[in-house]
Residue frames relative to the residue before (quaternion, step in Angstrom):
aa qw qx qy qz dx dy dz
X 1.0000 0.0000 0.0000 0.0000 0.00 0.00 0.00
X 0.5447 -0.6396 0.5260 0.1323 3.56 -1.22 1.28
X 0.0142 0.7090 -0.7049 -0.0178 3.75 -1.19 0.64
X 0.0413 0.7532 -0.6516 -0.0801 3.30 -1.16 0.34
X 0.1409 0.7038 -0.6959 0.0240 3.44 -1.47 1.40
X 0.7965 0.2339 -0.0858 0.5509 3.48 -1.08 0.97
X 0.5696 -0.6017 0.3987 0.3931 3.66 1.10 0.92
X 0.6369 0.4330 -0.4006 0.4964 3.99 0.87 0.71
X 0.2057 -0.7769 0.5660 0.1838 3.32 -1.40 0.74
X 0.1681 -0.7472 0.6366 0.0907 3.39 -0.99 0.92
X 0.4437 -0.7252 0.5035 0.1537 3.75 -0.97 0.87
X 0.3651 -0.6779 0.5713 0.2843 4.09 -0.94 1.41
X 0.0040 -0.5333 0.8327 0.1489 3.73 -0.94 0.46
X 0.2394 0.6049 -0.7542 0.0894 2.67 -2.17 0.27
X 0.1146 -0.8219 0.4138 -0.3743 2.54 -0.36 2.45
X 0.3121 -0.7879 0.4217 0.3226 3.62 -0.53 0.43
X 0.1803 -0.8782 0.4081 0.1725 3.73 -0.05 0.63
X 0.2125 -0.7989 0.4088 0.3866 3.58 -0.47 -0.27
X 0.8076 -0.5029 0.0347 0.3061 3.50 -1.05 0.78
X 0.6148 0.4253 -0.5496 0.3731 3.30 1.09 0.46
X 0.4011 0.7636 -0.2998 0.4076 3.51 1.58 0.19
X 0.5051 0.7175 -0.3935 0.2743 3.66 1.16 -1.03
X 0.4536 0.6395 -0.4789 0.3950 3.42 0.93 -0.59
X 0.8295 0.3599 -0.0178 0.4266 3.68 0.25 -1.44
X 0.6766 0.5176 -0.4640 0.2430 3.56 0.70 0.05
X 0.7999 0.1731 -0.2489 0.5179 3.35 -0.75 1.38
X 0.5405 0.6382 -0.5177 0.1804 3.46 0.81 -0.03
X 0.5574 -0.6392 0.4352 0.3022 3.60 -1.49 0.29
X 0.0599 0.8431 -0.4993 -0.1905 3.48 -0.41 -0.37
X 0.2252 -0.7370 0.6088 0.1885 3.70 -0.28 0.97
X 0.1402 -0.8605 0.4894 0.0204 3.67 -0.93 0.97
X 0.1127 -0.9201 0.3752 0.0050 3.65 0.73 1.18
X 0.3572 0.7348 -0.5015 0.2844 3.84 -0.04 0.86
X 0.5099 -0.6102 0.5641 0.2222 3.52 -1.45 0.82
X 0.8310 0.3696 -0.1814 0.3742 3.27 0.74 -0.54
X 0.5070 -0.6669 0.5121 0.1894 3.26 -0.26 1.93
X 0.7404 0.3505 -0.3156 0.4789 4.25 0.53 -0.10
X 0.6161 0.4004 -0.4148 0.5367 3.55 0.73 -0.44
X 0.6940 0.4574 -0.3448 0.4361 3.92 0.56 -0.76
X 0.5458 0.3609 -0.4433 0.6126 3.97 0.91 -0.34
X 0.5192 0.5576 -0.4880 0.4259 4.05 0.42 -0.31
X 0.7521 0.4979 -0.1501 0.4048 3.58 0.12 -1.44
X 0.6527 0.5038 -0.2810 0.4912 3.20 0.85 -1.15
X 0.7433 0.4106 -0.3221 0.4186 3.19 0.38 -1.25
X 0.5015 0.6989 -0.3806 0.3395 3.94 1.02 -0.16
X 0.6993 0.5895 -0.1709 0.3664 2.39 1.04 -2.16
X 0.6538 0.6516 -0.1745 0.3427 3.21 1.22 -1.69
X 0.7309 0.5113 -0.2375 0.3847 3.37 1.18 -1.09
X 0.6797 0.2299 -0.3856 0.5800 3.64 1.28 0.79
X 0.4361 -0.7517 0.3977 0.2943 3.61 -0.75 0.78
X 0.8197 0.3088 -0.3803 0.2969 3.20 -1.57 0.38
X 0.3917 0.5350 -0.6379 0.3917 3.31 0.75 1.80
X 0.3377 -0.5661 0.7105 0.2464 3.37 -1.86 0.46
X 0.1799 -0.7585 0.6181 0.1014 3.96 -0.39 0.91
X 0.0320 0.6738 -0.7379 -0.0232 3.94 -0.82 0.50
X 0.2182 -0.7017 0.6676 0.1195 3.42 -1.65 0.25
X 0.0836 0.8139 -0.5541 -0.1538 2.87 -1.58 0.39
X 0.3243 -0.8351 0.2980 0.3298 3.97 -0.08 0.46
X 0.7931 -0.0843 -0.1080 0.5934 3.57 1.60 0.59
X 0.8023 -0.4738 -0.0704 0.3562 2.86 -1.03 0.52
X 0.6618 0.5748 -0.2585 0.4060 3.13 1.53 -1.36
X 0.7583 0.2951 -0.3955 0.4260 3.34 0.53 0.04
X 0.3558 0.5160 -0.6186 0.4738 3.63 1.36 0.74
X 0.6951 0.4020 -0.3985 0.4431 3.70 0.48 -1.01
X 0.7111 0.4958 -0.3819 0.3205 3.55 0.31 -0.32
X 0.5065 0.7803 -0.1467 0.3363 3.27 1.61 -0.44
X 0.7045 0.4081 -0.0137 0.5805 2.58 2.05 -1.51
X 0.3960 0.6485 -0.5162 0.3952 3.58 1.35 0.05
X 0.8692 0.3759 -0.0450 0.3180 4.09 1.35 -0.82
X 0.8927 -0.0739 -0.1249 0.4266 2.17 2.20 -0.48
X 0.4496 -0.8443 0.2133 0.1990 3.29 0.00 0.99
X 0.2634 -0.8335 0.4749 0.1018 3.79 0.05 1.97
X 0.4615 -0.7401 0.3978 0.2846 3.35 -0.97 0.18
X 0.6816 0.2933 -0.0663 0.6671 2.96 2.13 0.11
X 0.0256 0.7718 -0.6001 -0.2088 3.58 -1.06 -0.23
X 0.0286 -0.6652 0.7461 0.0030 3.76 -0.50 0.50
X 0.0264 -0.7161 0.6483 -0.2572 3.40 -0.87 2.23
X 0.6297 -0.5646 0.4641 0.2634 3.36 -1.49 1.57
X 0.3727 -0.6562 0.5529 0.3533 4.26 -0.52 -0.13
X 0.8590 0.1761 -0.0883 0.4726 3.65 0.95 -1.16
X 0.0324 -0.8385 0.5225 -0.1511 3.65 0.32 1.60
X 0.6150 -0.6350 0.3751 0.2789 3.79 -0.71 0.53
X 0.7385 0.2981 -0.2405 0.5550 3.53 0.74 -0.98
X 0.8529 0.0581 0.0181 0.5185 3.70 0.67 -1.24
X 0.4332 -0.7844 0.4257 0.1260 3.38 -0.67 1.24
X 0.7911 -0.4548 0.1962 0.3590 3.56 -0.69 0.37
X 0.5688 0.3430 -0.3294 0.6711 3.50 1.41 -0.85
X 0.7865 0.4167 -0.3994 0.2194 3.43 -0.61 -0.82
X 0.4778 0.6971 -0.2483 0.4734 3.31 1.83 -0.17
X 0.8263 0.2959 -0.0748 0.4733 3.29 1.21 -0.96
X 0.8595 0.2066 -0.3487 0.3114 2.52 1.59 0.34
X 0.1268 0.5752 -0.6203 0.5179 2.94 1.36 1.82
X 0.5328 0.5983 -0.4447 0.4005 4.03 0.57 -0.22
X 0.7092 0.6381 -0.0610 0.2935 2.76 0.55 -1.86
X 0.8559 0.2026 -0.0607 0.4719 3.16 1.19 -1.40
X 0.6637 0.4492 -0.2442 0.5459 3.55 2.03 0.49
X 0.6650 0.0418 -0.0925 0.7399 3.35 1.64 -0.30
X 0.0022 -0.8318 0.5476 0.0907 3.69 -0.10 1.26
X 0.8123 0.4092 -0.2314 0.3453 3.22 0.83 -0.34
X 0.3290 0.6477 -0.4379 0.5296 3.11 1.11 1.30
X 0.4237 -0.7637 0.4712 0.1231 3.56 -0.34 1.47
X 0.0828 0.8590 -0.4947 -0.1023 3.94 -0.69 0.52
X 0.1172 0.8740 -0.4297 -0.1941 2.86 -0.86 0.51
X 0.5296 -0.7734 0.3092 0.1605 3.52 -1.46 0.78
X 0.3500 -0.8057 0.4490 0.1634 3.37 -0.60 1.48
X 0.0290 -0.8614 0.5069 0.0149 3.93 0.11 1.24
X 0.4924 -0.6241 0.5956 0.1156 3.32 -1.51 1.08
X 0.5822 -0.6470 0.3996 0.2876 3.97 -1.23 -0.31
X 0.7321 0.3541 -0.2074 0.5437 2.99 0.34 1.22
X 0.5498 0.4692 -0.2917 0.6265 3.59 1.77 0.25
X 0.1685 0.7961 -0.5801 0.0377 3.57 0.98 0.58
X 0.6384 0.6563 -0.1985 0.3497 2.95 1.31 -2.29
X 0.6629 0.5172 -0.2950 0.4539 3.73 0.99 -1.57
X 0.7085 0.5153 -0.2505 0.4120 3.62 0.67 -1.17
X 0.6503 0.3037 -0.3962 0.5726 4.08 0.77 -0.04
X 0.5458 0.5544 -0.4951 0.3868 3.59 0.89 -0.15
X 0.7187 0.5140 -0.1359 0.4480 3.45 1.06 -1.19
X 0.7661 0.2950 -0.3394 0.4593 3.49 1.47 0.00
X 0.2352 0.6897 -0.4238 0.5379 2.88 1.91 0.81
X 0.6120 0.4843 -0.2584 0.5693 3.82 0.74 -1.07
X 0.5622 -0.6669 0.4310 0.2310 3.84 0.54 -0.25
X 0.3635 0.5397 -0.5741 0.4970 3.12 1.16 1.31
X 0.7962 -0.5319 0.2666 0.1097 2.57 -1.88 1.73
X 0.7873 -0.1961 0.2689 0.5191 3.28 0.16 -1.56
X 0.1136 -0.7511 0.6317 0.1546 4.14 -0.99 -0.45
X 0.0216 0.7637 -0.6388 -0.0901 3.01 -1.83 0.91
X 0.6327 -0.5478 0.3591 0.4131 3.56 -0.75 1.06
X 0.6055 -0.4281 0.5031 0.4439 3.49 -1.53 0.46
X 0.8809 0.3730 -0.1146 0.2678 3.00 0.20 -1.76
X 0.5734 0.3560 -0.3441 0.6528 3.77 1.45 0.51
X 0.2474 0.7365 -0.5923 0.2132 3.77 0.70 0.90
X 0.5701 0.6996 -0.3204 0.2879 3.38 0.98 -0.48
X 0.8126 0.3242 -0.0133 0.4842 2.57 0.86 -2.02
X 0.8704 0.2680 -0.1499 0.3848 3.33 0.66 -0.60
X 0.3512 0.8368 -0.3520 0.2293 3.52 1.33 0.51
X 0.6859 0.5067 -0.2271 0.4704 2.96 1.33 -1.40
X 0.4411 0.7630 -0.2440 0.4046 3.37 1.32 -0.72
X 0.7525 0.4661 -0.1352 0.4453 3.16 0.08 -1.88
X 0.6397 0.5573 -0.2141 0.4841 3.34 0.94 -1.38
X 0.5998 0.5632 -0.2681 0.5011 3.74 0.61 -1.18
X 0.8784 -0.0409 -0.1861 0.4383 3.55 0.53 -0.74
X 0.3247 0.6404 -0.6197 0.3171 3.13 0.43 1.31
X 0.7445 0.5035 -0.1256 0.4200 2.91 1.23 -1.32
X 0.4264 0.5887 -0.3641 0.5822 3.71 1.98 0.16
X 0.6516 0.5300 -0.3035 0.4499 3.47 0.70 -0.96
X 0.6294 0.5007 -0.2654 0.5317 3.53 1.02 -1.47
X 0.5866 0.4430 -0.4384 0.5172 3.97 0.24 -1.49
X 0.7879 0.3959 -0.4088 0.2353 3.81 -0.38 -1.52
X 0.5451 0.6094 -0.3922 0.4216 3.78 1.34 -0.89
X 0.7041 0.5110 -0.3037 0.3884 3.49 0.81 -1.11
X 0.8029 0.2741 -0.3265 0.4166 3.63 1.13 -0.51
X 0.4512 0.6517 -0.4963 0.3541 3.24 1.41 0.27
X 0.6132 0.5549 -0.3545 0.4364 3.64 1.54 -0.68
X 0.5643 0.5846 -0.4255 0.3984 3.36 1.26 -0.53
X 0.7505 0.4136 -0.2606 0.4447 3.27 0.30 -1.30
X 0.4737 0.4909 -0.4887 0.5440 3.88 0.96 0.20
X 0.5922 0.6594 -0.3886 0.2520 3.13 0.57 -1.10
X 0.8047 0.4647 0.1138 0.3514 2.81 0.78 -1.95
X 0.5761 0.5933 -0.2545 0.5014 3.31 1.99 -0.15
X 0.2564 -0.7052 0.6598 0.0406 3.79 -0.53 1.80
X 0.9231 -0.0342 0.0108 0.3828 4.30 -0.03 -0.22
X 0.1567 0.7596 -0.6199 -0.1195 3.23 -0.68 0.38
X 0.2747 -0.8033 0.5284 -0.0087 3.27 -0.80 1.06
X 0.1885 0.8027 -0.5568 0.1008 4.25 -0.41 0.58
X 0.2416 -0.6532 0.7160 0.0475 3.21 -1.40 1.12
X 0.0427 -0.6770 0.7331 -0.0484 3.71 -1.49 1.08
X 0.0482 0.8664 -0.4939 -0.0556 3.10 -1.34 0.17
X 0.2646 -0.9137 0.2973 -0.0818 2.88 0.26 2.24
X 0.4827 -0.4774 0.5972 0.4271 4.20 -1.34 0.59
X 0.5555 -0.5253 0.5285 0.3690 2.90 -2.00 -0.01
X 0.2974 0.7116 -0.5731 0.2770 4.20 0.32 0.85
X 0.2442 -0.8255 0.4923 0.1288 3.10 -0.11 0.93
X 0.4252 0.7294 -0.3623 0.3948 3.45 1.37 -0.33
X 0.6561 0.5642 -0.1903 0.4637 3.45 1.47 -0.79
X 0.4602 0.6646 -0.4591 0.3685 3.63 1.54 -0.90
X 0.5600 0.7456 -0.2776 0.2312 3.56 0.23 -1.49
X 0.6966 0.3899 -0.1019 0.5936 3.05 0.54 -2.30
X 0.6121 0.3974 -0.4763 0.4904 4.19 0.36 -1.18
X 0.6945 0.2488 -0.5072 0.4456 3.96 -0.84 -0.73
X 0.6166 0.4715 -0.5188 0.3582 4.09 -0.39 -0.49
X 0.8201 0.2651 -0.2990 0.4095 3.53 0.31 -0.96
X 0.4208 0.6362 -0.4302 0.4828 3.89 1.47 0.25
X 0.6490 0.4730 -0.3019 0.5136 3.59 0.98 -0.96
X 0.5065 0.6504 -0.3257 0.4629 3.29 0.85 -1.06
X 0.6933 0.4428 -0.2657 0.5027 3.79 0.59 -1.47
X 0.6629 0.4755 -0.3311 0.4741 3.71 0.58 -1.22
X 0.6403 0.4546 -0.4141 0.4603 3.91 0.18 -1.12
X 0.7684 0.3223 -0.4995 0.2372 3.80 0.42 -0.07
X 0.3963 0.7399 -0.2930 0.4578 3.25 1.35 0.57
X 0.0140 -0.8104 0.5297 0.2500 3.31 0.89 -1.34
X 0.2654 0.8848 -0.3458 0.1645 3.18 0.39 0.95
X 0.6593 -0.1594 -0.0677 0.7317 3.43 1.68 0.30
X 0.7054 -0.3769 0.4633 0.3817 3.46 -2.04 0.95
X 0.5703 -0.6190 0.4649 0.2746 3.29 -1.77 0.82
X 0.4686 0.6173 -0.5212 0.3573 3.58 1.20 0.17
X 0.6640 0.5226 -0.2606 0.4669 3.40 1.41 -1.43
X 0.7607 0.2071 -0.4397 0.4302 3.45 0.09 -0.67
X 0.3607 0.5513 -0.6411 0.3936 4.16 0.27 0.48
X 0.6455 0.4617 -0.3349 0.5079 3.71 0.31 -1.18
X 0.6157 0.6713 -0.1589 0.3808 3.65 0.36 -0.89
X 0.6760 0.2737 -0.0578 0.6817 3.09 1.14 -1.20
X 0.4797 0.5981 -0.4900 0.4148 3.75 0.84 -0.12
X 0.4958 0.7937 -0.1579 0.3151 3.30 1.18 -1.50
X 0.8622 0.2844 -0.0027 0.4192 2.71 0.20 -1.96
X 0.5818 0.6066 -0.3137 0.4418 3.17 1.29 -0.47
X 0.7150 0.3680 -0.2126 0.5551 3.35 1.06 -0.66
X 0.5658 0.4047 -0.5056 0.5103 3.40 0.84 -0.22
X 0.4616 0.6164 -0.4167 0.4831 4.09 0.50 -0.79
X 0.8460 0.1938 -0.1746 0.4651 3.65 -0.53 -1.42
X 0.3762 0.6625 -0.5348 0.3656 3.77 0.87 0.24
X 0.8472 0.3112 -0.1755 0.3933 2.99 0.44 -1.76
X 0.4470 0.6437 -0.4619 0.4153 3.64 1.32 -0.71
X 0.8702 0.0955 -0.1357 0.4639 3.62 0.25 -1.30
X 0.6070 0.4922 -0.4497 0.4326 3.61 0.49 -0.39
X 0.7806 0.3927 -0.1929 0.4463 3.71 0.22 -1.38
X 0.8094 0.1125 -0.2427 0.5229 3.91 0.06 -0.63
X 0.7121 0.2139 -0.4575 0.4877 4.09 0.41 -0.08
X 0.7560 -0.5390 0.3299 0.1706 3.55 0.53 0.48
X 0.5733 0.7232 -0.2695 0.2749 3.36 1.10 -1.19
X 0.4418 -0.5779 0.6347 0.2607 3.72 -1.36 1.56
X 0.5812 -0.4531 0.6693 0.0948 2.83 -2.02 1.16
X 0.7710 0.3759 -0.2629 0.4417 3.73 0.52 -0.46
X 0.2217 0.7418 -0.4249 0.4691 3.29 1.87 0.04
X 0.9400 0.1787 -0.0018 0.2906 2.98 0.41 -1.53
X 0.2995 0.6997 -0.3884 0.5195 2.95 1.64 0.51
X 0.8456 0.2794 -0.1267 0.4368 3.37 0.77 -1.15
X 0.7329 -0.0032 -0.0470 0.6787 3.76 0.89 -0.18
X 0.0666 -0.8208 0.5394 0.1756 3.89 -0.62 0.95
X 0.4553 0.6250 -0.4390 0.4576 3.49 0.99 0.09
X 0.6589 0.4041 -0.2897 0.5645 3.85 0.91 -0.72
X 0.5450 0.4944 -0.4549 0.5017 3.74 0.27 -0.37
X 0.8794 0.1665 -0.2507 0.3690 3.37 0.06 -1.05
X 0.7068 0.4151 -0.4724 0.3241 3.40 1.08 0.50
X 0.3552 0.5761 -0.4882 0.5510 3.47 1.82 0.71
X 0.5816 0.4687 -0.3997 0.5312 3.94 0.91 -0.23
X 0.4692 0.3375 -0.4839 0.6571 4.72 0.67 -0.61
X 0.8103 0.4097 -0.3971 0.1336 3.44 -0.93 -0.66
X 0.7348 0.4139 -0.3005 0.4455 3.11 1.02 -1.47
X 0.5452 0.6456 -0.4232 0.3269 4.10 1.27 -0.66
X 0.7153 0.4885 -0.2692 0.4209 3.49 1.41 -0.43
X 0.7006 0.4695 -0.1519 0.5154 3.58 1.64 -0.43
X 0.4817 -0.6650 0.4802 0.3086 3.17 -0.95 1.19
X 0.6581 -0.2290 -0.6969 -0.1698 1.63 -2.62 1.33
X 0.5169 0.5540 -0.5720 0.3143 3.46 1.05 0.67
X 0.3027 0.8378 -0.3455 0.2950 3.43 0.25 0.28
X 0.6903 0.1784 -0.1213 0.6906 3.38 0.96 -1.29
X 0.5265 0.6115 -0.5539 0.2051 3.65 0.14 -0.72
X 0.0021 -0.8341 0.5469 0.0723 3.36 -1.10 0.67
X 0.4275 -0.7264 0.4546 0.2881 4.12 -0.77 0.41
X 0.4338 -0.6989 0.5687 -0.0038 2.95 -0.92 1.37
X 0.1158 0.7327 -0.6544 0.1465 4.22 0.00 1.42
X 0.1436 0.7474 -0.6482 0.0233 3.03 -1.61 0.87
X 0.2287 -0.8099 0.5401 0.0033 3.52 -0.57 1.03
X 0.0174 -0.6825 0.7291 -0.0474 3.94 -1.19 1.05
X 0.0118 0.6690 -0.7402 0.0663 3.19 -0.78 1.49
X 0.1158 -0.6824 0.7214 -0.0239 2.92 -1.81 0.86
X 0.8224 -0.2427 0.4249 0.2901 3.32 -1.74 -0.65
X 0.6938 0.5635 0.0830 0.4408 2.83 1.42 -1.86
X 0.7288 -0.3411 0.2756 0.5259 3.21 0.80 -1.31
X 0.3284 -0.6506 0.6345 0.2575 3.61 -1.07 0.27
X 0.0333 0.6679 -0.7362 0.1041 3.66 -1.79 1.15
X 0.2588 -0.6296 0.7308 -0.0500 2.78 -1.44 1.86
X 0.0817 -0.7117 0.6977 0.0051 3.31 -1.61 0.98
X 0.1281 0.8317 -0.5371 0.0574 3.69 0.14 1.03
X 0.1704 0.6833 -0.6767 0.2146 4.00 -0.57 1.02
X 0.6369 -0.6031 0.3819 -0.2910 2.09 -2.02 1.96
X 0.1501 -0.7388 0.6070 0.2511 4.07 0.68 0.02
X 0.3310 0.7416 -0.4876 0.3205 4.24 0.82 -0.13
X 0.4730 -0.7711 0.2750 0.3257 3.58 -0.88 -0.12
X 0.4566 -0.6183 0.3138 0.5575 2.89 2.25 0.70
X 0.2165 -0.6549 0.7150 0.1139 3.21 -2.31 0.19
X 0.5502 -0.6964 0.4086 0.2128 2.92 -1.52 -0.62
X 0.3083 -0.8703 0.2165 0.3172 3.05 1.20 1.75
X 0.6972 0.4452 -0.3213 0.4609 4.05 1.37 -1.06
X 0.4540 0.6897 -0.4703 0.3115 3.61 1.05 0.28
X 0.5336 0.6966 -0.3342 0.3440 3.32 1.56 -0.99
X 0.3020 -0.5606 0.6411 0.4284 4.00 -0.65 -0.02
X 0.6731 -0.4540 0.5309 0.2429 3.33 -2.07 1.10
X 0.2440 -0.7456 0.6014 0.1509 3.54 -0.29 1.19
X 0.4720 0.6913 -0.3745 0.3989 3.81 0.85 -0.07
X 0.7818 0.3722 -0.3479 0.3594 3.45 0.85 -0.86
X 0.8061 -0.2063 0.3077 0.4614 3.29 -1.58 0.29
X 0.8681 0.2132 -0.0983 0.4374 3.54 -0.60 -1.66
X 0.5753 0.6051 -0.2259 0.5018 3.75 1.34 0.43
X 0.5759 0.5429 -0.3751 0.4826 3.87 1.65 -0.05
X 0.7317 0.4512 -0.2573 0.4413 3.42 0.77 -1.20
X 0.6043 0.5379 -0.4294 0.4013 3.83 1.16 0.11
X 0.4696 -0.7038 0.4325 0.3116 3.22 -1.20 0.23
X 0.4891 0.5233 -0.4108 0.5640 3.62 1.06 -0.17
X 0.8795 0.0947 -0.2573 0.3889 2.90 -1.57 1.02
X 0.4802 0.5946 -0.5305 0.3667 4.07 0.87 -0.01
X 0.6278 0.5325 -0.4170 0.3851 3.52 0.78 0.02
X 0.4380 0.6027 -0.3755 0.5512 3.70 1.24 -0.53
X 0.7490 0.5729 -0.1983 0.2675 3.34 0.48 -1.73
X 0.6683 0.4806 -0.1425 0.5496 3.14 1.24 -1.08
X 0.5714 0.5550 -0.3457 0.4959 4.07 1.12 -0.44
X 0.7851 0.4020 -0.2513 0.3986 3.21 0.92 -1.68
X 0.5105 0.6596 -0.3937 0.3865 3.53 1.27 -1.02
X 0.8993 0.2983 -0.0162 0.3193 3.42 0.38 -1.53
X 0.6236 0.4265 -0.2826 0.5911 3.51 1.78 0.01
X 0.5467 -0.6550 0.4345 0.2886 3.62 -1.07 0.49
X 0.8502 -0.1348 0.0917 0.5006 3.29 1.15 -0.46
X 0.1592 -0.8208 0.5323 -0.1325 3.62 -0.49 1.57
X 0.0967 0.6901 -0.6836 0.2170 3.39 -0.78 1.21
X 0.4201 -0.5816 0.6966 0.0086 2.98 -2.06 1.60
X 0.4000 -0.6598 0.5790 0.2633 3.08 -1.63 0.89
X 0.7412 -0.5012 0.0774 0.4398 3.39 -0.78 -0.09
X 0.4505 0.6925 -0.2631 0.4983 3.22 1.72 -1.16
X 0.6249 -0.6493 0.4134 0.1307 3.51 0.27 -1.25
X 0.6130 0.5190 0.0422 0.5943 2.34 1.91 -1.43
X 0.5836 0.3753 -0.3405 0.6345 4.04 1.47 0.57
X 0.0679 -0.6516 0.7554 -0.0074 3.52 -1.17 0.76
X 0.1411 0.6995 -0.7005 -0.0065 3.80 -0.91 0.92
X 0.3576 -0.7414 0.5677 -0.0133 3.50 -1.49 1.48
X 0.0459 0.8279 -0.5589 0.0107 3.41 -0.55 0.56
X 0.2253 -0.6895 0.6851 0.0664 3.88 -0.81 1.23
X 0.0505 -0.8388 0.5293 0.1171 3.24 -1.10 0.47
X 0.3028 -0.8163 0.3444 0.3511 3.74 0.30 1.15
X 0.3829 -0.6474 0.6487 0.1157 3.42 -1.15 1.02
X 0.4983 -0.6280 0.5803 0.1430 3.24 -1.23 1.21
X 0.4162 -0.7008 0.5051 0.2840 3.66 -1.04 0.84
């Protein structure tokens, strides 16, 4: 069966391949060039392994018009085009069909134009003059990259909990790297704007370095109110001396759909969470004791102590858009 875009015809294969072929069966390819010889060039490449759909177009606007109907699985676009030039091409793409993979077909002497243009967020490029050899190629693993994104979204798709237990020294140097790769766990969920899970992670971080220094090396909040350089160097000392030494925190996180729950406990001898002064009041913001509480309660949905003291469980609840 015959297509025509842009006064060229490009031929439907549709072919059974065998499985090292899957890459290519059925895929589209929108082909975008001024030049009625480079586009009978391509085609005829394209053509010479089965199971492409080949479309043409002879500039941009009728690549862009192409795509108001239909929706290639690829684009393989000239760099220098009369009406629209190579960026401005990609990025009308970019911002109306972003997830469509392009790539850019470069001449000698457009080196400079071509990193601008994969700067704009085209995929990949293959010289004019190494169409031969390296088209099919390029294409193959663009379109591996694209296939793997598509089942990595499945399997997100398809994921109801992920649940993980760690158990960390008291080095706070280490908090940091844990909340990133926790967020990491949430983002495959989608489960709240990156403003929210920042706040989120604010949380945990303080709820983390609570127990690291407050709960297993012990250390007074007013310590540090009054001299922070001594807090944390009563925090080197005591990590090396028994019985804070061994004591280690115990984090575990269940994200869901639904909701995120931290469970962070301490080998410390616990406290008494209502002993703390109400970090809410007025004469209670500008201190440093208790702004950690403040920041858990502010930004989690719900916080509960075990009895000891010496457990902190968090709970986010996802909020419907």
């Amino acid at each position: 069966m015959l297509f025509n875009v842009g006064g060229q015809q490009a031929l439907n294969l549709n072919c059974d391949l065998n499985e090292n072929q899957d890459l290519i069966v059925n895929r589209k390819v929108l082909v975008v060039d001024d030049s009625p010889v480079d586009r009978h060039l391509v085609g005829g490449l394209l053509n010479s392994q089965p199971g492409w759909q080949v479309f043409f177009a002879s500039n941009g606007a009728e690549a862009l018009e192409f795509l108001k109907n239909s929706n290639p699985d690829v684009i393989l676009t000239d760099l220098l085009m009369p009406d629209v030039d190579g960026v401005e091409l990609v990025l009308k793409i970019r911002k109306e069909f972003s997830k469509i993979p392009i790539i850019l077909m470069t001449a000698h002497g457009n080196e400079e134009l071509a990193v601008r243009v994969l700067r704009a967020g085209a995929a990949s490029y293959v010289p004019k003059k190494l169409l031969s050899v390296e088209l099919h190629s390029t294409l193959n693993e663009v379109l591996s990259t694209l296939r793997n994104e598509k089942n990595i979204q499945i399997v997100q798709d398809a994921l109801v909990c992920h649940e993980v237990h760690f158990v960390l020294d008291n080095d706070i140097s280490n908090v940091s790297p844990m909340v990133s790769h926790i967020e990491h766990l949430v983002g495959q969920f989608n489960f709240c704007e990156p403003n929210s899970m920042m706040l989120i992670g604010v949380a945990l971080h303080e709820a983390l370095t609570n127990a690291m220094l407050h709960g297993n090396l012990e250390l007074d909040s007013k310590l540090r109110d009054d001299d922070e350089s001594q807090f944390y160097s009563l925090a080197d000392e005591r990590k090396k001396k028994h019985p804070y030494a061994g004591r280690k925190v115990m984090f575990g996180a269940k994200i869901s759909k639904e909701e995120i729950r931290f469970t962070i406990a301490d080998e410390g001898p616990g406290f008494n969470p209502t002993g703390l002064p109400n970090p809410f009041e007025p004469e209670n913001l500008d201190k440093v004791t208790g702004r950690g509480m403040l920041l858990i309660r502010t930004f989690m949905d719900l916080v509960e102590h075990n009895e000891n003291g010496n457990q902190i469980t968090m709970v986010k609840k996802h909020k419907a858009s």
